[in-house]
VOTORRO-594265 format. One line per field, with one value per residue (C-alpha): residue number from 1; x negated, y negated, z. Coordinates in nm, 4 decimals. Layout:
i <- (NUM, ...)
xx <- (X, ...)
yy <- (Y, ...)
zz <- (Z, ...)
END
This chain:
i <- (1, 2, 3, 4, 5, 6, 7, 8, 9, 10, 11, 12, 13, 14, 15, 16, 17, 18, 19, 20, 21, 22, 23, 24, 25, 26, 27, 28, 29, 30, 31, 32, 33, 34, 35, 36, 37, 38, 39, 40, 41, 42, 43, 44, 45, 46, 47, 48, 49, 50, 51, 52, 53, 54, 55, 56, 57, 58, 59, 60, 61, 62, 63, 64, 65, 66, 67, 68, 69, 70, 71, 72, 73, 74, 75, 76, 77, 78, 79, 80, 81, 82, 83, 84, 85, 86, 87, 88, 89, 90, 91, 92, 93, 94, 95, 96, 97, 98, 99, 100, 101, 102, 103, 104, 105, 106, 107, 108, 109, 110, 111, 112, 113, 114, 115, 116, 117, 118, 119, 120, 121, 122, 123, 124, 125, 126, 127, 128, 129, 130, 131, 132, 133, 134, 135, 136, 137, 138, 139, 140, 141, 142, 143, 144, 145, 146, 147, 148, 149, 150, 151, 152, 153, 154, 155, 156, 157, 158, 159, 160, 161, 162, 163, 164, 165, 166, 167, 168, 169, 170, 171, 172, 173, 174, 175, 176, 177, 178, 179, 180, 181, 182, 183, 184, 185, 186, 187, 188, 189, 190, 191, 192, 193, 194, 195, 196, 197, 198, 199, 200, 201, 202, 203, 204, 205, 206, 207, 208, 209, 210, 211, 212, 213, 214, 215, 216, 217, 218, 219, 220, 221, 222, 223, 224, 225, 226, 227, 228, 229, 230, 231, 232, 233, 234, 235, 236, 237, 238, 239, 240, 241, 242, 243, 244, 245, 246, 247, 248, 249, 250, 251, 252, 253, 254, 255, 256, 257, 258, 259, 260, 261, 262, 263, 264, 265, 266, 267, 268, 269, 270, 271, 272, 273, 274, 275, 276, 277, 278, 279, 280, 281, 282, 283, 284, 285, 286, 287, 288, 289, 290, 291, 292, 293, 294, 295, 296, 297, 298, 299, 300, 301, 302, 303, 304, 305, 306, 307, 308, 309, 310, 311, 312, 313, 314, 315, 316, 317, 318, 319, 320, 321, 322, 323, 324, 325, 326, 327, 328, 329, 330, 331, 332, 333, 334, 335, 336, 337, 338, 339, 340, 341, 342, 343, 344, 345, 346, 347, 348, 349, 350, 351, 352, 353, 354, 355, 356, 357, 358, 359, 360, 361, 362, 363, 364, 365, 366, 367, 368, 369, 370, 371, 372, 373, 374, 375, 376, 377, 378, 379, 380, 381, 382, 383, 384, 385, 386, 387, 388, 389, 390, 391, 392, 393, 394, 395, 396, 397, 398, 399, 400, 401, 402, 403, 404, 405, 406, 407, 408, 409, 410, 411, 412, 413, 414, 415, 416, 417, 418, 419)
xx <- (2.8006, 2.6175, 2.2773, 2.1110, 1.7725, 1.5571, 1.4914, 1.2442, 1.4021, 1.7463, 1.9003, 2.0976, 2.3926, 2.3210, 2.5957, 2.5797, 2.8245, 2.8426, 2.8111, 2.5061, 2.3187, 2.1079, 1.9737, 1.8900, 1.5406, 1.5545, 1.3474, 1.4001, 1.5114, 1.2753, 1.2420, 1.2175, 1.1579, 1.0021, 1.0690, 0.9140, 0.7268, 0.7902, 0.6145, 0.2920, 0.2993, 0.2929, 0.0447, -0.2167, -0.2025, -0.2395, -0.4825, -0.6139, -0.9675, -1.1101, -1.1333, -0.8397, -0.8963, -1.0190, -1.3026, -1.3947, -1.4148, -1.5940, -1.5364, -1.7805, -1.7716, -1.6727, -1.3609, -1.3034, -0.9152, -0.9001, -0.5155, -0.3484, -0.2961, 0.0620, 0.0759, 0.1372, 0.4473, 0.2705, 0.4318, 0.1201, 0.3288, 0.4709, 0.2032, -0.0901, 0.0946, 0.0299, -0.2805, -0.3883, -0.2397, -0.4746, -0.7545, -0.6880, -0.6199, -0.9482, -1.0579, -1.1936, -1.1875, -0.9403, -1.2329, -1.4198, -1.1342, -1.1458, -0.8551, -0.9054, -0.6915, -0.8480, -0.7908, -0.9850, -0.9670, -0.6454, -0.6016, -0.6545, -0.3786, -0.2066, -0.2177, 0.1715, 0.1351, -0.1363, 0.1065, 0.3959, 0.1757, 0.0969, 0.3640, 0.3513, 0.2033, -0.0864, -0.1960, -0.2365, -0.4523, -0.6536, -0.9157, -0.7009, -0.9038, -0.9281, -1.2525, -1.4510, -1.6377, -1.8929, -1.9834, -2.1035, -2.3693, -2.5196, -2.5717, -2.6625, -2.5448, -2.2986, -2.3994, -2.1611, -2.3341, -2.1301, -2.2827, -2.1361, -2.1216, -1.8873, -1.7457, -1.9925, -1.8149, -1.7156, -2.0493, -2.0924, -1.8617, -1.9032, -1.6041, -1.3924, -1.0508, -0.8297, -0.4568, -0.2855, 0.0027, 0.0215, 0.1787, 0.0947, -0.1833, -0.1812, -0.6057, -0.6920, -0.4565, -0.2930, -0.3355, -0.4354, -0.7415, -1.0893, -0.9492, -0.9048, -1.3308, -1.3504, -1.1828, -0.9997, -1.3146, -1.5445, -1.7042, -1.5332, -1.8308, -1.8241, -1.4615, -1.5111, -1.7724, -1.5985, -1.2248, -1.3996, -1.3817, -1.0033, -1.0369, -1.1834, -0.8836, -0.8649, -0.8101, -0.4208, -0.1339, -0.1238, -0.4707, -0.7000, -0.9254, -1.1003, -1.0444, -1.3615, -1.2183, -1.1358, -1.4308, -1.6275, -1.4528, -1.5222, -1.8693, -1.8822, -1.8021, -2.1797, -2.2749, -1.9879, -1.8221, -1.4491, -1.4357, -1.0419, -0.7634, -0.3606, -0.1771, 0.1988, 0.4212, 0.7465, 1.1490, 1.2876, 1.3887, 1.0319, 1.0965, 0.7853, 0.9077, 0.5291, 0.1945, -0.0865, -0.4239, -0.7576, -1.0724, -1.0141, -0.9937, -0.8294, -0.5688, -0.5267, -0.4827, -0.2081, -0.0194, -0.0717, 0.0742, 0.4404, 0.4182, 0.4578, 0.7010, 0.9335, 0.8501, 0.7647, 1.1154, 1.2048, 1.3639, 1.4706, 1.3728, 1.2693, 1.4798, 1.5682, 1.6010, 1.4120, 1.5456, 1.2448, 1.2172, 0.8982, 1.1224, 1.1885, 0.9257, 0.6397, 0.5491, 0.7145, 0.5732, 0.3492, 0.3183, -0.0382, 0.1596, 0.4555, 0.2903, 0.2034, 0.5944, 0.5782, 0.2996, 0.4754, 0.8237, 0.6268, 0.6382, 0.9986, 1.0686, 1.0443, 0.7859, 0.9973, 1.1941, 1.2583, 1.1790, 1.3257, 1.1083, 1.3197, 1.0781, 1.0823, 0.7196, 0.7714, 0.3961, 0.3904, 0.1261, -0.0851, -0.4597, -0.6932, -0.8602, -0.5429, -0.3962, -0.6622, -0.5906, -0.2615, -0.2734, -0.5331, -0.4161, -0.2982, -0.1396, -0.1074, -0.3887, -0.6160, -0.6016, -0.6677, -0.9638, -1.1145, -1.1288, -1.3218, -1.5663, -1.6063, -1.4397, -1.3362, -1.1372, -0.8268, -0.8005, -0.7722, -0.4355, -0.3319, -0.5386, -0.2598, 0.0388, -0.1120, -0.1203, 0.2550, 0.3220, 0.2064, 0.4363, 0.7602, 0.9242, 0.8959, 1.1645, 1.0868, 1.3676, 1.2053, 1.1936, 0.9110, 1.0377, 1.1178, 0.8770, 0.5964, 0.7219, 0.7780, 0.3889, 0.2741, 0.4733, 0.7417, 1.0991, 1.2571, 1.5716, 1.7095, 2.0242, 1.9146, 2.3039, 2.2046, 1.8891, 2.0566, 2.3277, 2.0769, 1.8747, 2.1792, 2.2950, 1.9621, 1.9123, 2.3113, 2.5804, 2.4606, 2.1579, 2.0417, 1.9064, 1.7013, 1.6890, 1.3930, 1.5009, 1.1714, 0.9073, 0.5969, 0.6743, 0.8328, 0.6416, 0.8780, 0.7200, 0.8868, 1.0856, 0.9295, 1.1361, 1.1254, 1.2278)
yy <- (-0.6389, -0.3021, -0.3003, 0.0043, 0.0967, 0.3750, 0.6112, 0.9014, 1.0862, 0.9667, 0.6204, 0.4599, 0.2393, -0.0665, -0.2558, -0.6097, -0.8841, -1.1642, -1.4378, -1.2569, -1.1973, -1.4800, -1.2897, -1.0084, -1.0382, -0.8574, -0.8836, -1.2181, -1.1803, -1.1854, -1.1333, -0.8034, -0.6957, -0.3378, -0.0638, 0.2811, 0.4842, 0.1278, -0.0948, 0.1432, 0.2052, -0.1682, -0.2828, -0.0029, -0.1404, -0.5100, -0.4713, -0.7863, -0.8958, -0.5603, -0.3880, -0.1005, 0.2191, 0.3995, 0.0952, 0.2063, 0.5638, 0.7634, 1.1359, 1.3180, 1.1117, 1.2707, 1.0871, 1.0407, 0.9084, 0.8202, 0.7677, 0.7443, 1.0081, 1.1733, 0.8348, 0.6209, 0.5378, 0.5264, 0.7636, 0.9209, 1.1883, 0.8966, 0.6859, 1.0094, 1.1530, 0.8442, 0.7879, 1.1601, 1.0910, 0.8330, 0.9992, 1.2969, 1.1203, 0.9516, 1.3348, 1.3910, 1.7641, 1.8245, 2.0128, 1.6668, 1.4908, 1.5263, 1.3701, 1.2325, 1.1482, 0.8964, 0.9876, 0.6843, 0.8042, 1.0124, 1.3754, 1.6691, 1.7725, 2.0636, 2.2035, 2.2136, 1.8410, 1.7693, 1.9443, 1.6938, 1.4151, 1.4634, 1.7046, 2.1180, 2.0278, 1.8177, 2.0171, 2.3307, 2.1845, 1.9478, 1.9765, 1.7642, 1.7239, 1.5037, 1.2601, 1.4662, 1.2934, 1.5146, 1.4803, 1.1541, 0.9593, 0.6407, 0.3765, 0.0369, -0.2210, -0.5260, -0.8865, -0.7953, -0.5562, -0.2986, 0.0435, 0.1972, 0.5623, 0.6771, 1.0525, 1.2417, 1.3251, 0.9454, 0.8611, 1.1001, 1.0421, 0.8511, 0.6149, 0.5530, 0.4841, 0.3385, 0.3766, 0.2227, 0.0557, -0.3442, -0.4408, -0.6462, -0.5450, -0.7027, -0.8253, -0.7100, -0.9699, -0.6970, -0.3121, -0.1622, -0.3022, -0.2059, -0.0792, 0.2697, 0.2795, 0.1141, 0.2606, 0.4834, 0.7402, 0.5826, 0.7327, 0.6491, 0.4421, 0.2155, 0.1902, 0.0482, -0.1556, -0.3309, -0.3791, -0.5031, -0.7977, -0.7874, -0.9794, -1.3108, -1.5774, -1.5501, -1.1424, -1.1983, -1.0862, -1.2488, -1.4073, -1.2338, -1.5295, -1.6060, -1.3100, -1.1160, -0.7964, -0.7993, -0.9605, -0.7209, -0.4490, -0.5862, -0.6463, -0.2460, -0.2142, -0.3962, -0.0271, 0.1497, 0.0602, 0.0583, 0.0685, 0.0083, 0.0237, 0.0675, -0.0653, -0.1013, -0.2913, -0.1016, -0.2496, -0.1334, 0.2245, 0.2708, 0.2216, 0.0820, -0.3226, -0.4336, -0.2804, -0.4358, -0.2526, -0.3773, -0.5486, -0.4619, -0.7800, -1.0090, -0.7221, -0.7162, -1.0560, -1.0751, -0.7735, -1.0179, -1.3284, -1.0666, -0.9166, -1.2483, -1.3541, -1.0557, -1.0020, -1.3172, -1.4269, -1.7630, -1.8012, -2.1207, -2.0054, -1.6925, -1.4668, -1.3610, -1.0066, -0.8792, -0.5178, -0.4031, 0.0118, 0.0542, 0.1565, 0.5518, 0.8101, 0.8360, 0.4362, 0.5651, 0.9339, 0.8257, 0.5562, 0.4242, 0.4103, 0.1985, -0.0366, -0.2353, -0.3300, -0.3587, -0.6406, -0.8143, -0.8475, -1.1124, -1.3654, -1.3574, -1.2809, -1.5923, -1.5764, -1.3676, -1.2091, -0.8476, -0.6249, -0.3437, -0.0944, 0.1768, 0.4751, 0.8475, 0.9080, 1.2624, 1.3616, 1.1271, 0.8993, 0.9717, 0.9437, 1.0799, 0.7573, 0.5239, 0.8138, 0.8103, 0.4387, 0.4687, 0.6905, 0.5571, 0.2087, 0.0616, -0.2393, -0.3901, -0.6594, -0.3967, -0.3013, -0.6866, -0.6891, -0.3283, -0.4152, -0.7747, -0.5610, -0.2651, -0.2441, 0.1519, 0.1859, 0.3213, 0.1340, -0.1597, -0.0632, -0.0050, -0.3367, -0.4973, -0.3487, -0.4464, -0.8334, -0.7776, -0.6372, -0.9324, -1.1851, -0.9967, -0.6671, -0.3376, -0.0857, 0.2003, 0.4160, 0.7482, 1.1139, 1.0994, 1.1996, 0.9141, 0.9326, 0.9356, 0.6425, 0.4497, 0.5335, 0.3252, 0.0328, 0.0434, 0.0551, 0.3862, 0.4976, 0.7859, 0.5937, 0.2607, 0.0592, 0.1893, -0.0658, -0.3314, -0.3386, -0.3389, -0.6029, -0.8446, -0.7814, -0.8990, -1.1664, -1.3248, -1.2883, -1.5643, -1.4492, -1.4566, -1.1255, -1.1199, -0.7602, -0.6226, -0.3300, -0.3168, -0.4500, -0.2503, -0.4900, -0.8117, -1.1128, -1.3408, -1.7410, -2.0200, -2.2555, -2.5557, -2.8909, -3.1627, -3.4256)
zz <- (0.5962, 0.5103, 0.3668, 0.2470, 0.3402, 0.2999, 0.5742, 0.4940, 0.1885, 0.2129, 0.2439, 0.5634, 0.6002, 0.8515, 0.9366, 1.0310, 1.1243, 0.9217, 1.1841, 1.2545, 0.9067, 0.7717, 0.4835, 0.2939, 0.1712, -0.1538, -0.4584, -0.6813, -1.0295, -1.3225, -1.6963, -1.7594, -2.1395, -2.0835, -1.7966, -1.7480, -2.0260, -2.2433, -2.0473, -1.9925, -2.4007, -2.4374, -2.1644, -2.2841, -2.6819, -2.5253, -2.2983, -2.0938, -2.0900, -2.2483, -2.5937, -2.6739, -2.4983, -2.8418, -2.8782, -2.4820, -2.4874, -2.7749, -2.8370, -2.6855, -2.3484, -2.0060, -1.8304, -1.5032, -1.4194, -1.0832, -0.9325, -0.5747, -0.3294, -0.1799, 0.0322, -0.2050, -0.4890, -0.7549, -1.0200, -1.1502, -1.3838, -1.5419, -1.6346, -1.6851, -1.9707, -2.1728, -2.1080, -2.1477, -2.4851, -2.5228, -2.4438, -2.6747, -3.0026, -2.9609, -2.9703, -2.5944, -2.4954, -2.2186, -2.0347, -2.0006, -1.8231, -1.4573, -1.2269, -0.8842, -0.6729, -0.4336, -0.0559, 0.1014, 0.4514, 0.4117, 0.4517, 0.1459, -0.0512, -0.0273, -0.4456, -0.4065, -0.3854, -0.6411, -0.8682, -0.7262, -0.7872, -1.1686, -1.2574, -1.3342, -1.7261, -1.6484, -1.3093, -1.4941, -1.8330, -1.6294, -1.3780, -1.0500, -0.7792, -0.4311, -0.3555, -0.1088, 0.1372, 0.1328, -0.2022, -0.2470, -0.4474, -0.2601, -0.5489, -0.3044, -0.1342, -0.2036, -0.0752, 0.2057, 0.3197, 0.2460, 0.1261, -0.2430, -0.1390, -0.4488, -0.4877, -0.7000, -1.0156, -1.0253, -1.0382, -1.3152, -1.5828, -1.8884, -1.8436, -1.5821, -1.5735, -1.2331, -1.2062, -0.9273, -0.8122, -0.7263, -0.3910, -0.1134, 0.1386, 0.5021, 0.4733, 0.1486, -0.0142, -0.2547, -0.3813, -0.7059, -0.9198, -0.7350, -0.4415, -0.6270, -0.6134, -0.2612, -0.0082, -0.2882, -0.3467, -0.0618, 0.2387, 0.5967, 0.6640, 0.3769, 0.4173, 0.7489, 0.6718, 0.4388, 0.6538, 0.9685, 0.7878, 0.8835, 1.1179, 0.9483, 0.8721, 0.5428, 0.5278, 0.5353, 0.2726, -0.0467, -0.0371, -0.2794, -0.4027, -0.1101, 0.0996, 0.1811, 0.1888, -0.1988, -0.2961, -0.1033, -0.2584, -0.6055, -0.5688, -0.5325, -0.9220, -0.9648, -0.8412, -0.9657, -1.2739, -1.3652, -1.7603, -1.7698, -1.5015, -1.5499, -1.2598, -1.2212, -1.0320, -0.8949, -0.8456, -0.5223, -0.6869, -0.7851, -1.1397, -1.3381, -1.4206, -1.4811, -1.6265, -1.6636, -1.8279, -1.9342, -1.6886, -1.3228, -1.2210, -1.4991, -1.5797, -1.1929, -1.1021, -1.3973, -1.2221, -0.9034, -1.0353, -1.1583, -0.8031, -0.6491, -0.8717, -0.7619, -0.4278, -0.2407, -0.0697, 0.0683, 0.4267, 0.5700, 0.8708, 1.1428, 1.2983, 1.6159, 1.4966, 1.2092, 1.0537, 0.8139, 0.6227, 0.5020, 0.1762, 0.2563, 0.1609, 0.1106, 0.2828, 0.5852, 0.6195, 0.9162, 1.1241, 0.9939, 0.5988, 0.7610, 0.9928, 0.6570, 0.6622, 0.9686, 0.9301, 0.6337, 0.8660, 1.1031, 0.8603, 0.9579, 1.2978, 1.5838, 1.9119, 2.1334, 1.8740, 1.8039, 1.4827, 1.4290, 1.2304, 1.1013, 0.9330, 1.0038, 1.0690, 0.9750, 0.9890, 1.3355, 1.3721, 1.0322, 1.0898, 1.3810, 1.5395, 1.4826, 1.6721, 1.9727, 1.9753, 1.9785, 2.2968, 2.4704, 2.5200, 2.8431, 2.6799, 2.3416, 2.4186, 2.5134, 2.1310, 2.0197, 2.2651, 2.1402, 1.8183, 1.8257, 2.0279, 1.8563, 1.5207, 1.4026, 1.1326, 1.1894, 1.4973, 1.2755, 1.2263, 1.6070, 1.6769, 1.3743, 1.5979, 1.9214, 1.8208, 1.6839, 2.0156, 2.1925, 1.9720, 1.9418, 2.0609, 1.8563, 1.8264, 1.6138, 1.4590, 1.4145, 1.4146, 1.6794, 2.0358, 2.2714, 2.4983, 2.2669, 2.1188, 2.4581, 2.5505, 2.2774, 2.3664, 2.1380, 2.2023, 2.0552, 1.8938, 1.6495, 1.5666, 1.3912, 1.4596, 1.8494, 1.8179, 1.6478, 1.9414, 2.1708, 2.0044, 2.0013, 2.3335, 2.4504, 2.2117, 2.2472, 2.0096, 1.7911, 1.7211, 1.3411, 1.1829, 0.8706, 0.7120, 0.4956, 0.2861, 0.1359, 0.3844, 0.2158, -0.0827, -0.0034, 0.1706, 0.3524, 0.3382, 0.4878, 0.2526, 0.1661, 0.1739, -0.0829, 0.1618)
END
C-alpha cells in the first residue's frame, strides 16, 4: 500500500506491504456544514460566551490582533480579512489596529514573511509587527508563580483580540485560546516558568482541565486580558473545518471538544514500527516544530519499537538552547536527568526526545547531514522506504507498522473493549 505524507513542501510516496500495515491513522469523519471563509463568517456572528464583536469594540478604541508566527499553520490571510472587516464597519481607524504576530521564544521574521503570513493587502495598510522581548510591561504574578511580562503594545490597546489555531500540544493539553498571551507575546522567562511544569503527570496531550500548564497560562489573562479570540481547527490540507470565536476559554474548549472528535484515532493495539510526518511545512521546518509529532507517535509505538520520524528540518535544529542540548548530551538519559535538575526551556524539548529515546528507537528522515543526526542519537536516513527496510529487517517480516500522516494533529489512544 502507498500512503502519502508530507515531507517539507512537497508530499512522499511510502510504500508498505500489506501483511505489514495495521493502519493508517487518519482523521475520523465528522459533520461538516461550513469550510473556509464560511465557517469564520459564521463563528464570528455566533460567538460563544461573549457579546458580538460590534457590542465589544467601540469606535474610537485602539486594537490589538494578536496571531501566530511563520511556525505555525494557521492561515492568518484567511481568517484577518474578516475580521479586519469587522473591525472597520464598527468604524475603527486602520491606524489604531496594530498586528502581532506572537513569537513566544521563536526567531523574528524576515518582512518577506510577515507579508506571507497575512498576505501583500493587509501588510501594506496595517501596522504588522513581531512581540519583542525587549519591550515588555510586567503586570504581576499568577498563583503559579508565574510572572505576566506581556509585549508592550499588548498591554496598551483598548481591546484585544487572539487568533490561533486548535491542535494538540504534548503538556499543555492543546493550542490556541490563551496560549497566544502566554508563551505567544511572553518573555523567555515567564515562558519557562510556566512549562517547567512539564514535567508534573498531568502536563500530557489532550488533558487541559487539570493540567497546570493551561491553567497557569490562563490565570495570566487576570493580568492580561483577552476581549475575544478566533481559533480554527484545520483538515489534513489545512483547510479551515472548525471556528470557534467568543471568551477564550468557553469558545476554546468548544474548538477542543471538534478537535477531538476529528483527530483522536483508535488503535487496537502498538506497533512495532511507527511511520509519523509532522504534516510537511511549516510543523516540520526544524526539529524543535516536529518533535511534537514526534511525541504524539508514542502513543502508538511498543517498548522496543521503532518510529520513524520523517521531516526535513530545513532550518536544522530550530532554537539555540534545544540546540546546545541537543549537542551536548552523552546519552538520551543524560537529557531526562538534566532537566529534573535544572529545568531550561528549550531543553524541555530535547529532555521530551531523550525519554522517547530511552523507550523506542528514532530514525529521522531529514535534510540534516548524517552524522549530525547520528550524534544526537537518532538513526538517520535521506530516503524514507531505506528506513522502513531497515526497520523491518530488524524487527522480522511480520512486524506490524502503524503510519501517522499527520502526527502534529492526530492522538493515537488505545481501543477500549466492551467485554
Amino acid at each position: 500500500m502507498k500512503v502519502e505524507i508530507g515531507y517539507g513542501k512537497k508530499k512522499v510516496d511510502v510504500e508498505i506491504r500489506d501483511q505489514n500495515l495495521q493502519c493508517v491513522l487518519i482523521p475520523n469523519e465528522v459533520k461538516i456544514d461550513y469550510v473556509g471563509v464560511s465557517e469564520v463568517k459564521r463563528a464570528l456572528e455566533n460567538p460563544i460566551g461573549s457579546k458580538k464583536l460590534n457590542r465589544i469594540i467601540s469606535k474610537g478604541d485602539s486594537v490589538c490582533i494578536i496571531t501566530s508566527d511563520i511556525t505555525r499553520p494557521m492561515p492568518s490571510k484567511v481568517v484577518l480579512p474578516i475580521l479586519l472587516e469587522k473591525i472597520e464597519k464598527i468604524g475603527v481607524d486602520k491606524n489604531n489596529i496594530i498586528i502581532v504576530f506572537a513569537l513566544g521564544n521563536h526567531r523574528a521574521h524576515t518582512e518577506k514573511e510577515k507579508k506571507y503570513l497575512v498576505g501583500e493587502e493587509i501588510y501594506n495598510a496595517y501596522d504588522c509587527v513581531d512581540s519583542d522581548q525587549s519591550d515588555i510591561v510586567d503586570l504581576g504574578k499568577t498563583k503559579y508563580g508565574t510572572s505576566v511580562e506581556v509585549f508592550r503594545p499588548v498591554t496598551e490597546a483598548d481591546k484585544v483580540i487572539c487568533l490561533g489555531n486548535i491542535e494538540y500540544h504534548y503538556f499543555a493539553g492543546y493550542s490556541g485560546g490563551a496560549k497566544a498571551i502566554m508563551p505567544g507575546v511572553s518573555t523567555a522567562s515567564a515562558i519557562q516558568s510556566n512549562h517547567k511544569r512539564m514535567v508534573e503527570s498531568t502536563s500530557t496531550t489532550g488533558n487541559i482541565d487539570t493540567n497546570n500548564v493551561r491553567l497557569d497560562i490562563e490565570c495570566a489573562i487576570e493580568f492580561q486580558n483577552i476581549d475575544f479570540i478566533l481559533n480554527v481547527v484545520l483538515d489534513e490540507t489545512k483547510q479551515i473545518v472548525k471556528a470557534v470565536a467568543g471568551d477564550y476559554i468557553k469558545a476554546h474548549r468548544v474548538g477542543c471538544e471538534f478537535l477531538d472528535e476529528i483527530y483522536k484515532c483508535e488503535i487496537k493495539k502498538k506497533a512495532d514500527i511507527v511511520i509519523v510526518s509532522a504534516g510537511g511545512y511549516p510543523k516540520d521546518i526544524n526539529l524543535y516544530q516536529a518533535q511534537k509529532a514526534l511525541d504524539n507517535s508514542k502513543h502508538a509505538v511498543k517498548d522496543g519499537g521503532t518510529i520513524i520520524l520523517v521531516a526535513a528540518c530545513t532550518e536544522g535544529l530550530g532554537e539555540e538552547v534545544f540546540e546546545r542540548w541537543m549537542k551536548e548530551a552523552t546519552c538520551p538519559h543524560s537529557m531526562v536527568k538534566k532537566i529534573s535538575e535544572n529545568f531550561e526551556l528549550g531543553g524541555h524539548k530535547a529532555a521530551s526526545i531523550g525519554m522517547l529515546q530511552e523507550k523506542a528507537t528514532i530514525a529521522l528522515v531529514s535534510e540534516m547531514k548524517n552524522e549530525f543526526v547520528e550524534s544526537m542519537f537518532f538513526e538517520s536516513y535521506d530516503d524514507v522506504d531505506v528506513a522502513i527496510g531497515d526497520a523491518i529487517r530488524k524487527h522480522g517480516c511480520d512486524a506490524n507498522v502503524i503510519v501517522m500522516p499527520y502526527g502534529g494533529s492526530t492522538l493515537p489512544i488505545m481501543k477500549v473493549s466492551n467485554i
